[in-house]
C-alpha positions in Angstrom: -18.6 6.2 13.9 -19.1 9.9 14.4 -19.1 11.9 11.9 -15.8 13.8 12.2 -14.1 10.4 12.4 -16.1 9.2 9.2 -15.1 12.1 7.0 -11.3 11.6 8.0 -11.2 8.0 7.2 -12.7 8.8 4.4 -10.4 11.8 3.6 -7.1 9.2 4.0 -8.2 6.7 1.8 -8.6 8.8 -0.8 -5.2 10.5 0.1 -3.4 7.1 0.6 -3.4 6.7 -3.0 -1.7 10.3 -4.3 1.3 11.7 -5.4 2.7 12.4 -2.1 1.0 12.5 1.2 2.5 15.0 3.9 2.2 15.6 7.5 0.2 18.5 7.0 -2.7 16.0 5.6 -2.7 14.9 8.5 -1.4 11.8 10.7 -4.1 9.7 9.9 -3.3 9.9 6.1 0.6 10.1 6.8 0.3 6.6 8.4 -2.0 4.6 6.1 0.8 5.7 3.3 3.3 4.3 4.4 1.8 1.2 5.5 0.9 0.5 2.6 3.8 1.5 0.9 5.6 -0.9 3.2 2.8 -3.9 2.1 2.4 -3.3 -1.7 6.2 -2.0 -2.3 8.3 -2.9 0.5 9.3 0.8 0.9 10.8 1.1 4.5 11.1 -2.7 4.9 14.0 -2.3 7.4 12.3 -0.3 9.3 10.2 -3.7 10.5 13.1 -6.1 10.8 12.3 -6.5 15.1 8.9 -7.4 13.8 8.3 -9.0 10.7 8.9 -12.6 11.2 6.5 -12.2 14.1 4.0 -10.7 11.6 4.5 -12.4 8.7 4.0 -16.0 11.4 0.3 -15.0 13.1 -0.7 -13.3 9.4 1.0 -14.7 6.5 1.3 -13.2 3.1 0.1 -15.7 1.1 -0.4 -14.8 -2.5 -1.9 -11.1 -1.3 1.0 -9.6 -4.0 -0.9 -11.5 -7.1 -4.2 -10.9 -5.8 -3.8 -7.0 -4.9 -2.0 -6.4 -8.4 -4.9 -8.0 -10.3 -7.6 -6.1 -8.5 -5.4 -3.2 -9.7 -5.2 -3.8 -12.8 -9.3 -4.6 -13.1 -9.7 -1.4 -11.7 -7.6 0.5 -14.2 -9.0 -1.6 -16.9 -12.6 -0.5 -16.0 -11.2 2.9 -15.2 -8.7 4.5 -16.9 -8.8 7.6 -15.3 -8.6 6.2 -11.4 -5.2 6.2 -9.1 -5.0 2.6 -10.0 -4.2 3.3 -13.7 -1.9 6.1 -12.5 0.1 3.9 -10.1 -0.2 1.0 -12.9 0.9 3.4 -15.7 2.9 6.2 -14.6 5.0 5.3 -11.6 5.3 1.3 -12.4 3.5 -0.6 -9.9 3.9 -3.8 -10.8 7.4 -3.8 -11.2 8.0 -1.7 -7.7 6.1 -5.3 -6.4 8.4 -7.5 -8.5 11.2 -5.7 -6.6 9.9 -5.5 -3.4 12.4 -6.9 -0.2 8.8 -9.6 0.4 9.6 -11.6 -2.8 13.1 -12.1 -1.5 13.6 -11.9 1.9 13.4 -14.7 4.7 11.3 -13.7 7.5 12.9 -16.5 9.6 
């Protein structure tokens, strides 16, 4: 990976996990957002309805909810100070998950 390439991935991850991520931080950091707003929360889950049965078929979920919300919650436990314990804490992570369209919907 060259370098420029290395310091943006590494830019958006760190972004990804923010307050708010805006276009002007970048496309790169824009789109990892939202994905995985769409994977953790469900946020824009219409927005895949032409594709997600598709998806969901060649690579299912599985338990990835209970296993991504306990790695969470390790990490805030370890570090109290880290995005995890914010998202955990302060904007309700685990029950954004509990309400996300994935524990309902049929992808049939």
């Amino acid at each position: 990976m060259v370098p420029d390439a290395a310091e943006t991935v590494e830019r958006v991850i760190v972004l990804h996990m923010q307050r708010s991520v805006a276009y002007e931080d970048g496309v790169e950091a824009v789109l990892l957002d939202r994905a995985t707003s769409l994977d953790v929360r469900g946020a824009g889950f219409e927005l895949v309805d032409a594709i997600r049965a598709e998806v969901v078929r060649d690579f299912p979920r599985g338990d990835f909810d209970r296993h991504f919300l306990a790695a969470i919650q390790r990490e805030a436990e370890r570090r109290t100070d880290c995005q995890s314990a914010r998202l955990l804490n302060e904007t309700g992570l685990a029950d954004w998950m509990a309400r996300s369209p994935w524990k309902t919907a049929s992808t049939a």
